[in-house]
N, C-alpha and C positions, 0 to 999 in steps of 0.2 A: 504493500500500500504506500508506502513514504518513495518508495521510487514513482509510482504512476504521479503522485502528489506531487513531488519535485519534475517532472515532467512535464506535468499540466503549468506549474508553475512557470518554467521558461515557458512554454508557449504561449499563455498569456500574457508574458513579457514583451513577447516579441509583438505580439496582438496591439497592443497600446504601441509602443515605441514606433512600428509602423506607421502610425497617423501623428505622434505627437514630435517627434522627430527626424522624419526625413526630409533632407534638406530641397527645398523646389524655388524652380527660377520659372515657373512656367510662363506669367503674363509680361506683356510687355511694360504694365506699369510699374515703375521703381516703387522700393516698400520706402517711401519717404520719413516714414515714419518710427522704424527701424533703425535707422542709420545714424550713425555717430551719437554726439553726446543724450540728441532723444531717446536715440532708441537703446544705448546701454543704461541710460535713467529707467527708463522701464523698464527695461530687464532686473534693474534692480530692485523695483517694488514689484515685481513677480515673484523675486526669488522670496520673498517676506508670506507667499498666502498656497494656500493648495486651492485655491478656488475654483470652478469648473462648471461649464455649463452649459446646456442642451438646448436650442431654440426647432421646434420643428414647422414645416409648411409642406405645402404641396409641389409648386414648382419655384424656378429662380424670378425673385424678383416678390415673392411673398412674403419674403423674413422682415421682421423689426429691425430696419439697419441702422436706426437709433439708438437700439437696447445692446443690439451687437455693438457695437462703438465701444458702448458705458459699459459693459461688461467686460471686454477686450481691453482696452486702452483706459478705463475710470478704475473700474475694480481688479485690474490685472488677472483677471479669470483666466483658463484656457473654455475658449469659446470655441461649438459650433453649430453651424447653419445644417440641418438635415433637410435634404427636398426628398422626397417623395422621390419627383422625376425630373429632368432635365430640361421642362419647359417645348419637347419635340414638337407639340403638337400648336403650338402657335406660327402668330404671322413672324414674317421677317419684311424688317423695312429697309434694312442696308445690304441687300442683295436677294440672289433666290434660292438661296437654301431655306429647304425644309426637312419635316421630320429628323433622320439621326442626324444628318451633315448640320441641322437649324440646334441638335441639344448638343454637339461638339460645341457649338459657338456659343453656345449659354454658359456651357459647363466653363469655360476661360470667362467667360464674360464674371459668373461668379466669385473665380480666382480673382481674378482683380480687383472686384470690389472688398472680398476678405481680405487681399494683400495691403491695402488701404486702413479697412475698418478693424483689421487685426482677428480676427477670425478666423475658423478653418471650413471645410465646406464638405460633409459627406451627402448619399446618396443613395437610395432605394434602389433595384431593378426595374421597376415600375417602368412604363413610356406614358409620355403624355398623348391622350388618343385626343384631345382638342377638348374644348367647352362642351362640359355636362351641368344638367342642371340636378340632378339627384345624388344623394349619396348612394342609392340603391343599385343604379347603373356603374357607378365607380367599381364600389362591391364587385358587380356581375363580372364585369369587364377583366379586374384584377387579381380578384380575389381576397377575401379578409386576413386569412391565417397567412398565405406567403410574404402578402406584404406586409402585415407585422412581427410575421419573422423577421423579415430583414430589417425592420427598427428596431427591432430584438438586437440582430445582430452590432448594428450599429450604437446601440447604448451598451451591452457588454464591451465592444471596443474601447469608444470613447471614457467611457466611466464616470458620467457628470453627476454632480453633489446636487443640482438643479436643474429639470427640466421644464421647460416654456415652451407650452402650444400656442402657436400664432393665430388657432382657430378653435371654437367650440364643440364642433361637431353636430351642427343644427343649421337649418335652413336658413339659417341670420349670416351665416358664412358665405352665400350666394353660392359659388361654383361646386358641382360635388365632388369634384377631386379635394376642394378646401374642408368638405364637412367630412369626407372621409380621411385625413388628415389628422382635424382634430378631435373624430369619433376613436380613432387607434391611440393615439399617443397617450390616455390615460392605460390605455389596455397596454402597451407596450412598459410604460411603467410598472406596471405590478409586472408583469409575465418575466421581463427581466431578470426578477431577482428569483423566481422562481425555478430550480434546476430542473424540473419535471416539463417544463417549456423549452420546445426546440430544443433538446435533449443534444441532438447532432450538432450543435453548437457548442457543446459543451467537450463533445468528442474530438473538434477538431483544436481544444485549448483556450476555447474560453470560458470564461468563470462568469457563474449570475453575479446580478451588480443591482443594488437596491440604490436609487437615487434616493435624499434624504425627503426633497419636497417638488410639488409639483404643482407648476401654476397654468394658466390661462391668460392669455395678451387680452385688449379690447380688441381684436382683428383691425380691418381698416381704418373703421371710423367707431369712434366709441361714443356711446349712447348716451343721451344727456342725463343725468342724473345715476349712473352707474357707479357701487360700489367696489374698490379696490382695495386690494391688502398690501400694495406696498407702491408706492409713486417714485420713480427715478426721476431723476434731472438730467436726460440726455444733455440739453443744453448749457449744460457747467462748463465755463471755461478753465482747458487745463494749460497752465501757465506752463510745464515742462516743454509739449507740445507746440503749443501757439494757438489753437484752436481748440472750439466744444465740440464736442463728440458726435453732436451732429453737424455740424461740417461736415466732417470728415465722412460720418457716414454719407451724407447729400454727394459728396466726391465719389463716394463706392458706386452709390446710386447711379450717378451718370455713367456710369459704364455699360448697363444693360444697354448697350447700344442698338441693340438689335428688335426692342422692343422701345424705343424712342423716348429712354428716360431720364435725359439730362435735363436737369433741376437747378434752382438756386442752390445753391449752400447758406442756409439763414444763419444767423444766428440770435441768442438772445432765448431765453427762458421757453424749454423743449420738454416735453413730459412723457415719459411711455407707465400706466397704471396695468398692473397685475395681480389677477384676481387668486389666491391660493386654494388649492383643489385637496392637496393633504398635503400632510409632513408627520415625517419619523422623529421630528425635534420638536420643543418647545418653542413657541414664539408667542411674540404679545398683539396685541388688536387695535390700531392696525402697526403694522411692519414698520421699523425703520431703516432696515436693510433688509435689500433681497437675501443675504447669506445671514440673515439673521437666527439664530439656535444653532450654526451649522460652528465648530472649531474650524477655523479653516488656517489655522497658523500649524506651519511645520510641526510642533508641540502636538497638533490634533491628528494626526495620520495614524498615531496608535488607536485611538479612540475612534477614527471613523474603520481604519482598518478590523478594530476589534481586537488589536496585539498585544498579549502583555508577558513579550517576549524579557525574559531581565537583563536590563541595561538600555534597554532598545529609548526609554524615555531620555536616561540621560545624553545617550548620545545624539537624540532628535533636538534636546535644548541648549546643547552643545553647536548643532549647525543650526539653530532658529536667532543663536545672539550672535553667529558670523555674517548672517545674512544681513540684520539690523547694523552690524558694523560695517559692513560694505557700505549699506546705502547712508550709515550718517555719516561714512569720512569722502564720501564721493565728493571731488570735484573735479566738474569739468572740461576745467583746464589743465590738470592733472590725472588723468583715469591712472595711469600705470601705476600712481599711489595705492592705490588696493590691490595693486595683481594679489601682493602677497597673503588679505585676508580673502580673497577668492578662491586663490590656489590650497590654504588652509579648508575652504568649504567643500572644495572639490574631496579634498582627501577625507573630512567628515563625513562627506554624505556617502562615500563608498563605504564608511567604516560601518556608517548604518545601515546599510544596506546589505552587508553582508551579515548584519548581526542579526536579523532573521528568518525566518523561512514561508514568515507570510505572505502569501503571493500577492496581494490589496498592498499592504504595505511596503514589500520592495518595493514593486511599480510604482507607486508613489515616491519614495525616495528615488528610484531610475530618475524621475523626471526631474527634482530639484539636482542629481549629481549631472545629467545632461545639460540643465539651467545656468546652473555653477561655473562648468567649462564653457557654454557659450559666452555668460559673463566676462569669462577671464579670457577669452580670446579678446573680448570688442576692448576690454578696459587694457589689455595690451598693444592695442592696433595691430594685429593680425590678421590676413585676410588670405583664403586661400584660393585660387583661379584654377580651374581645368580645362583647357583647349585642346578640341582637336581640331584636325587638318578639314575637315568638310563636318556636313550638317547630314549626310545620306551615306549610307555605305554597304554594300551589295555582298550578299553572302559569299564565303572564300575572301573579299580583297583586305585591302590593309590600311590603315590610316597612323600617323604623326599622332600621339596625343603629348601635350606639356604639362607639366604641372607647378605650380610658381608659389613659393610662400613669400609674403611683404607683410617685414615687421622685424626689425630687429630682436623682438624680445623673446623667439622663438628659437628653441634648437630643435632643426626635424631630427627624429630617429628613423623613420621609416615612409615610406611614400610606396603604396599599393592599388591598383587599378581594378577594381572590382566588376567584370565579369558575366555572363551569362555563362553557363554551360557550353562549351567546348571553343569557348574562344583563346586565343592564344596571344600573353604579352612577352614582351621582350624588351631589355631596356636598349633605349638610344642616344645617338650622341647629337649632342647640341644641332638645332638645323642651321643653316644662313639664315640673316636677317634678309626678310622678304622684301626689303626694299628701300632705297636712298635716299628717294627725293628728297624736296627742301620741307615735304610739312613730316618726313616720317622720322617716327623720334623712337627709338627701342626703348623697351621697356626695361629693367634693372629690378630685375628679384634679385631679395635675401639670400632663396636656394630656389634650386628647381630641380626636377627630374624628369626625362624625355624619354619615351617609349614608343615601339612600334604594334598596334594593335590587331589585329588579327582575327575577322567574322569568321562563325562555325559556318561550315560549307553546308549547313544546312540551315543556317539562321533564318527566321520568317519574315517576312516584314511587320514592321511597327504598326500599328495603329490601336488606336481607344478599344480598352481591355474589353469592353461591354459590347462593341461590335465584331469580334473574332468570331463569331459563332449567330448564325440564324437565330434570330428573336422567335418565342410565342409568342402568335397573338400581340397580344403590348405587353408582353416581359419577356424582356432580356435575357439570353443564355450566359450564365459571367460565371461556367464551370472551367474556360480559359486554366495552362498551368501558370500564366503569369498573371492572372485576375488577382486586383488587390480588392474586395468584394467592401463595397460602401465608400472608397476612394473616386474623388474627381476625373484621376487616369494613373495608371499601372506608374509603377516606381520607374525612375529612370535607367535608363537601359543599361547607360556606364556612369558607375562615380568612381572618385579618387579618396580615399584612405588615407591621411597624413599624422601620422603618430608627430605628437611634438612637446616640448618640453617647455613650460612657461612659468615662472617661478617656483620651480622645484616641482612641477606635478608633471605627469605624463596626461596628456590629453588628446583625444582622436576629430580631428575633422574631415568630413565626410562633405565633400564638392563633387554636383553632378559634373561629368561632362560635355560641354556646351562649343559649339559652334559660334565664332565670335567672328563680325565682319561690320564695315563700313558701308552706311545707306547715304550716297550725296545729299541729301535734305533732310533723313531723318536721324545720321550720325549714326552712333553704337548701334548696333542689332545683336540680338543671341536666338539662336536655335535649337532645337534637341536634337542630338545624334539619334537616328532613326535608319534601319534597316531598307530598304526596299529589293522591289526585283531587279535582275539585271536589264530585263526588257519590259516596258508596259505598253497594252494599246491598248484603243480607245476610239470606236465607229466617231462617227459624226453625229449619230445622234443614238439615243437607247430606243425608241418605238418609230414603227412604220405604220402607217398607216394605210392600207392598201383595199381598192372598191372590188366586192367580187366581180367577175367577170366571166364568160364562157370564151373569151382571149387571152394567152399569156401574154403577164404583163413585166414589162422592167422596172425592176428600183434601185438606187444610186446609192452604193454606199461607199462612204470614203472612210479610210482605218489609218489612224499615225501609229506608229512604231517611233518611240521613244528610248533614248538608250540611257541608263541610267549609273552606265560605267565609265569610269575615267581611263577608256581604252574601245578602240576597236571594237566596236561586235559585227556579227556578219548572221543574215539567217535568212528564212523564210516564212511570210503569212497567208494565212489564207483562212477560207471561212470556214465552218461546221454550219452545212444545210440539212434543213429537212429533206424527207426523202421523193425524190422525182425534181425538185430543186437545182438550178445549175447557177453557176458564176464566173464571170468572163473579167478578169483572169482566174484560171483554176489557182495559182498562187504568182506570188511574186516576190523575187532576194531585194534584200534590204543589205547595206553595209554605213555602215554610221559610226565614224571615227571619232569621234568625242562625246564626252559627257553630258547630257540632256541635248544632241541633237536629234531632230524629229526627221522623219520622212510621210509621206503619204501615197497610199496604193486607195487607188477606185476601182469598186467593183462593182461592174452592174451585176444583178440578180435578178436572172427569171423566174416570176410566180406561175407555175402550169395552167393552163387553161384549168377552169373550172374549180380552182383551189376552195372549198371547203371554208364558210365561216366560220373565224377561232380563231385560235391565238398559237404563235410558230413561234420559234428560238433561233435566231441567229449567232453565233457564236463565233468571235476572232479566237486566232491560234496564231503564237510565234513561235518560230523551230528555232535557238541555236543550239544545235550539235546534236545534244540527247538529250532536251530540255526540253519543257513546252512551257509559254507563257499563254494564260488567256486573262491576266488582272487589266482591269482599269484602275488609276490610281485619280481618286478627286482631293484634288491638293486645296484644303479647307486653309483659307490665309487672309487676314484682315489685318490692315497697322494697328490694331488695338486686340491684337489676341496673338499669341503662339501657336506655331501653324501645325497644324496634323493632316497627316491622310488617310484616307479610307478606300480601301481594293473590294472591288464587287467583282463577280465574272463580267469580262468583254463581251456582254450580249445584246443584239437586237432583238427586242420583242415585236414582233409582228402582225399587226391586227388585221386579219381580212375580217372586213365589214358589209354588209348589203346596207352602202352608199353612194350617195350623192351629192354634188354643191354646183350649184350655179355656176357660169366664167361669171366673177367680179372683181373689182379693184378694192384692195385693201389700204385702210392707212391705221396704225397700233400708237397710243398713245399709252406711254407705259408710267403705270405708278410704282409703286414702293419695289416689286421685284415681283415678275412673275414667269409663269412660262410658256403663255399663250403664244404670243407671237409662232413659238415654235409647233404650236398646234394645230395653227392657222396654214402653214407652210405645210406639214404632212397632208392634208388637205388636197393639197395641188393648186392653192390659190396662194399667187407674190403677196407679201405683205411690206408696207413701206411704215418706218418706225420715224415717228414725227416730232420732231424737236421744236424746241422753243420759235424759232426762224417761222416754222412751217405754221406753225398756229396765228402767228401772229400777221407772217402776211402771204403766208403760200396759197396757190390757187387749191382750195379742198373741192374746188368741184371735180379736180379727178381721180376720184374716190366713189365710189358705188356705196363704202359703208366704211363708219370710222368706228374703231370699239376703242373704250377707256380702261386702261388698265387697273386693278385692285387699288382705290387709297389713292386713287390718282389728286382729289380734291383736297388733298395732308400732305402730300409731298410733293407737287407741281402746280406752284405757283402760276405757270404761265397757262395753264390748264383752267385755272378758277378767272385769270386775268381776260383770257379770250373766249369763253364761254357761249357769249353772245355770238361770236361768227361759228363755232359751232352750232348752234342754234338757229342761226339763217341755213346753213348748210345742208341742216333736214327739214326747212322749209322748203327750198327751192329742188325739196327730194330724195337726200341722202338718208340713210339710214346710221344712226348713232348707238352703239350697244354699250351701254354703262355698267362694268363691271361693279361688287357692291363696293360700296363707299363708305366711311365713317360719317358723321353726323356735321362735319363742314360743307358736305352739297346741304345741307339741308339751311347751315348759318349764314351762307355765303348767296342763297337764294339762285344756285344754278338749275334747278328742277322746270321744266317749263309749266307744269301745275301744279296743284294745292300737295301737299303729302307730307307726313312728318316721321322723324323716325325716333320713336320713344321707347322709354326702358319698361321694364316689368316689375311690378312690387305685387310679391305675394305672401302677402303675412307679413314676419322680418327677412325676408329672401325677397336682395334686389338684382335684376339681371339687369345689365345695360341698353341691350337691342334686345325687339323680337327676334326669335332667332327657331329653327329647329335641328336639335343637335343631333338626332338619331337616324344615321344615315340611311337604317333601313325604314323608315316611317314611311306609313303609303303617300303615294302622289294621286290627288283626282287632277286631269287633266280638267279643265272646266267647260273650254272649246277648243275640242278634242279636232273638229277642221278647219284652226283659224289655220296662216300660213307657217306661223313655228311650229306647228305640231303636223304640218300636210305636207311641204312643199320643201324641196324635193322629196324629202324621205318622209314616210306614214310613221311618225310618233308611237308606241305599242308603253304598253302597261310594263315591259320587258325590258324597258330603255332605261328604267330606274334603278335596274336591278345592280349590284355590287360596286354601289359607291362607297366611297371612303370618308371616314374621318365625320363629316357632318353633309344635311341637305339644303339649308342656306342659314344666310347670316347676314345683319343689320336690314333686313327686309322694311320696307317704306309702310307706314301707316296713314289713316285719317284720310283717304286720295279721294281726290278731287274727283267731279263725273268725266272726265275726258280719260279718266285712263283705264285702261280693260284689262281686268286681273284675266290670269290664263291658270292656274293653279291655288290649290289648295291643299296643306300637308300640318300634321302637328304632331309633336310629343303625344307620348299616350299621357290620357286624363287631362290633355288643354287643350283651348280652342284651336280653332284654326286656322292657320295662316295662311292668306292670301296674298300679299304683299312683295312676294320672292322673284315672282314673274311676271309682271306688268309691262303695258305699251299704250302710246299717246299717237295718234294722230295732229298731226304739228304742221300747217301747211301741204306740201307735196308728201313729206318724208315722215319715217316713222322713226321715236324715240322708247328704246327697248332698256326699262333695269330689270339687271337680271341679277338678284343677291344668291343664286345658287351657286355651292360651290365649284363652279369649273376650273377654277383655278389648280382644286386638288384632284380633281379628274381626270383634265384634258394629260397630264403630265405622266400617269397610270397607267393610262390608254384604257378610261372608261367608255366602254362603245356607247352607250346612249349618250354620252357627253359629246362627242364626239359628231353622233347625227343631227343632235340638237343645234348646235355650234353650226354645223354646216347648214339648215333652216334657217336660224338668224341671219347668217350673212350672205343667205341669197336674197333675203326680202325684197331689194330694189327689184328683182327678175322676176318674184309671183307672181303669179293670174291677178289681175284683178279682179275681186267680186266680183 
């Protein structure tokens, strides 16, 4: 038994130290706040408290970035943000990712506001399947028990003394991924501490973990007259810093960039009130601190651990009054004055930590002896840098890595390169400096050590732990062998090791390996060293869209072949058809002598006469030697995030459809980010993508029909500026398709009739827009043979069938008598909405909103989307009644 016991023990060692210190560079935004005399000031009121604490939500962009501040940077807590999910199923307004590629860019997005607000950031398995109005449907969808396991999971890791629901778990939360958020998070509380719960969690080394107390936020907006058990002052100015804690959060805040949420930074008297749900401690009515009944000083680790190991107290009050002497002889024009009571703490809290065998209790001291040496590095000015030669590096080749220590007050002993499995280091000797000129200035480490690195000839490529493996449904397969299960994204692939000596202690710092390069405008950049293939290709587009026919038909597909090695490659590509299927060229050699040079082969493809409505699999293939590549790699990259990629198979999916479109002339006015344009083109119909010039003073009369892209009236100004000639444009006949919009057509008065678009209050459940989120909810067609539902293609009951995600959104109310609903569809147990598909007769021409989601269809390759979309934009060409 005492061996399995000390076994469980390291591994729940390792369980914590996982999230609470490994070292990450991920976001592009500097930890400003970290750095120099700040951030080793707070490090040294860290070292003073065990404090710790759990905030949960549903997706990014739901947490209290207020309370996270004040708890992070006010109360030196270890804070974190748990989401649910990664926010997949929302819009994006700075480009057109969606779904995973849309929660890769959240997931950074959230980094950087933690690396800001001082927080850390874990995560469910869960996906976000879009706007639910029920907790019921969350439930169906995700299931209860899985995903409070994995909150399970995530609070045995983390181990917080406080946990804070950002939601209640009631229809006053609006969204029902928010109410089933804060429906779990009491339940994942108790189950926690319970061993008889997720049992298998237990088996892989973790330990139940009873949080002491457990609160409830006011969610977004707190009710007037609502009782609270404890009031924060997010808004406290903290003099170390320069700023109140909401700033700084307001700073995090503007980072969700992709959900369009850059804010002021106020300042001036900020309040976050929390309601208490239980506690294992004594507290008074109401609260004066949130950690109020909780020991949260080094002294208390026995007492919350439960230890009463002998000796173990006096040696905890032994490192609780070095810690207090750190931070009262600190000054920070002097830090190197303490190394010596730091490096004293270091040696304490190891002495405590070996003195016993509590697994709650080491861990806990683990974190203040890791605290300590972080301390005594910053109060030494020590820094440590790992570079390698590139940012990509292909299974078998080899890369330069450096490793620099600066700081005098450092002796390395050892300097180690840590590894995957069967990778191979070797030390090296100094390279040449890379370069002369007049601005280039070499850099002068203390020491350094140079190595040549070495990929296992079977290395994978990189990407987000959570995508390695087919999803259910909407959760994630994260059985991955390098899955860190509840992390942002998988540990870094290589870090450096640097044993070193700092007033008399031995201490180890642990620096990822980072790709370090020059952007002419934006200065310094860093990268992660990531694996990829030696070859990637990548069609020209992922769906065809192709009309039955009793003729064989041709379609054009164009394939790059990208080389992704810093050498020659040589090969050949070619397709994988379906059967009776041909392609001209059967294949074709590619030789590509440098690193990310691309080539492109076209190939037409013959569809046989008479092909079969359904859906086919085209498939690239690259040969070097005795290899096959068929990845696409989508290189996810924004200035305000750390770029990842994602490899799906190189496939075209093929829809032969029984349809039709009109010859018409297109013009695409694009909003926030979409991907119609490209749906419009499968089609067979040009599309012409219309800029500011063109709106303002281009001829639109040659144009058969202009559609407006998602959001176009919130992110194109010159869209809401010329309206009006839009507007003549389907009077004198054009046809205008308005994708849905947010509630600025409706402030800006671009509608050519009466119509409003208003929220939902049901009970305490407020929705923003009518909306119906249940993609399978029936559709009546209403007039089943105006021309969208007749011409070209006949409309069927069948057209509805397997759409994704939702069936519309911000749908128009209150309308005026000119315009002619064409559908009617609702959630089960609510009215019905009518709203989603409407048209106006306007002069000559016809004015079509369509709040259905095409945008997440046409991209799918939803065939009734598909026929629909080809109906609207023949309009100009139908019969007239």
């Amino acid at each position: 038994m005492l061996s399995t016991f000390r076994k469980i023990t390291v591994l729940s060692l390792l369980f914590v130290l996982a999230f609470l210190n490994v070292p990450t560079a991920r976001a592009q935004v500097r930890p400003v706040y970290d750095m120099g005399a700040i951030g080793l000031g707070q490090q040294l009121k860290r070292l003073q408290t065990t404090a710790s604490a759990m905030h949960t939500g549903a997706h990014p962009d739901d947490e209290d970035s207020n309370l996270i501040a004040f708890l992070a940077r006010g109360e030196n807590a270890r804070t974190v943000y748990l989401a649910l999910n990664r926010g997949e199923g929302g819009q994006n307004v700075i480009g057109p990712e969606l779904f995973e590629p849309l929660g890769v860019i959240r997931t950074e997005e959230l980094l950087q506001a933690r690396r800001l607000d001082g927080g850390q950031q874990m995560f469910t398995n869960v996906m976000d399947y879009g706007f639910s109005k029920t907790r019921a449907e969350a439930t169906r969808i995700w299931g209860e028990q899985p995903t409070l396991g994995e909150m399970v999971r995530a609070i045995r890791t983390f181990r917080p003394l406080i946990i804070i629901s950002r939601f209640s778990g009631t229809p006053a939360d609006g969204h029902g991924q928010h109410q089933l958020a804060g429906y779990l998070t009491p339940l994942a509380y108790k189950a926690a501490a319970d061993p008889n719960q997720f049992p298998e969690q237990i088996k892989e080394g973790l330990l139940p973990w009873q949080a002491k107390k457990l609160y409830m936020g006011q969610g977004f907006t707190a009710p007037a007259g609502e009782k609270v058990s404890v009031t924060v002052d997010t808004g406290h100015f903290d003099p170390l810093i320069g700023r109140s804690y909401a700033e700084i959060a307001s700073e995090g805040r503007s980072q969700h960039k992709t959900q369009e949420m850059g804010t002021i930074e106020r300042r001036g008297d900020q309040f976050s009130g929390e309601k208490l749900l239980d506690s294992k401690v004594k507290t008074s009515t109401p609260e004066n601190d949130i950690f109020e009944g909780i020991d949260t000083s080094i002294t208390g680790i026995a007492k919350i651990a439960d230890d009463n190991e002998p000796g173990l107290a006096e040696k905890l009050a032994a490192l609780q009054a070095t810690a207090k002497k750190a931070l009262d002889e600190y000054n920070a024009y002097s830090p190197e004055k303490i190394v010596p009571v730091l490096a004293a703490g270091v040696t304490q809290a190891r002495a405590a930590k070996d003195a016993t065998q509590n697994p709650y209790a080491k861990a806990l001291i683990a974190e203040k002896e890791q605290e300590f040496a972080h301390a005594l590095q910053l109060a030494a000015g020590v820094v440590v840098d790992a570079l390698s030669d590139t940012d990509t590096i292909v299974a078998g080749d080899s890369t330069g890595v450096s490793v620099k220590i600066f700081g005098k007050a450092a002796a390395v002993k050892n300097v180690t390169l840590n590894t995957p499995s069967g990778w191979k280091v070797e030390a090296a000797s100094e390279p040449k400096p890379a370069g002369n000129s007049f601005f280039f200035r070499p850099e002068k480490a203390d020491a350094a050590s140079y190595f040549k690195m070495t990929a296992a000839s079977n290395a994978t490529p990189t990407q987000p732990y959570w995508l390695e493996k087919p999803r259910h449904n909407f959760t994630f397969d994260w059985s991955a062998a390098d899955a860190v299960k509840n992390a942002p994204f998988q540990h870094k692939l290589v870090t450096a090791s640097v044993t070193m000596t700092i007033g008399g202690v031995d201490i180890t710092a642990v620096q990822p390996v980072e790709y370090r390069f020059a952007d002419d405008i934006r200065g310094e950049l860093r990268r992660d060293l990531n694996v990829v293939p030696l070859v990637t290709v990548a069609p020209d587009t992922s769906l065809l869209i192709v009309p039955a026919s009793a003729k064989e038909q041709k379609q054009h597909i164009v394939v790059s072949v990208t080389n992704q090695a810093p050498r020659d490659t040589k090969g050949t590509v070619s397709l994988v058809l379906p059967a009776g299927w041909t392609a001209t060229p059967a294949s074709a050699d590619f030789d590509l002598a440098t690193k990310n040079q691309k080539t492109a082969v076209a190939f037409d493809v013959t569809v046989p006469a008479g092909a079969k409505v359904g859906k086919y699999d085209v498939t690239v293939n690259a040969k070097v030697g005795s290899q096959t590549f068929d990845q696409s790699m989508q290189e996810i990259a924004y200035p305000h995030i750390q770029t990842h990629r994602r490899y799906t198979t190189a496939t075209v999916v093929t829809e032969v459809l029984d349809l039709k479109v009109a010859p018409v002339r297109v013009g695409y006015i694009m909003g926030s980010g979409d991907a119609v344009p490209a749906a419009i083109k499968r089609l067979g119909v040009p599309v012409t993508m219309l800029e500011e010039k063109d709106l303002a003073t281009g001829d639109l009369s040659r144009f058969d029909t202009i559609v407006v892209g998602i959001r176009a009236s919130q992110v194109r100004p010159d869209f809401v500026a010329n309206n009006g000639r839009l507007l003549d444009f389907v009077k004198k006949g054009g046809t205008l398709i308005v994708q849905y919009q947010q509630n600025q057509i409706i402030q800006n008065n671009m509608l050519p009739f009466a119509a409003k678009m208003e929220g939902v209050v049901n009970g305490k459940q407020r929705i923003s827009n009518v909306r119906v989120v249940d993609e399978t909810a029936p559709v009546k067609m209403l007039r089943p043979n105006d021309p969208i539902f007749s011409y070209p293609n006949k409309i069927v009951q069948s057209d509805w069938d397997n759409w994704v995600q939702e069936r519309n959104l911000y749908t128009l109310t209150q309308l005026g008598p000119e315009w002619v609903t064409l559908t009617e569809t609702a959630d089960e147990g609510e009215d019905p909405v009518t709203g989603g598909l409407i048209y106006a007769k306007l002069g000559k021409g016809t004015y079509v909103y369509n709040a259905f989601s095409f945008f997440r269809q046409l991209p799918v390759g939803t065939p009734g989307a598909y026929r629909m979309l080809a109906n609207m934009l023949s309009l100009p060409k139908a019969p007239a009644k």
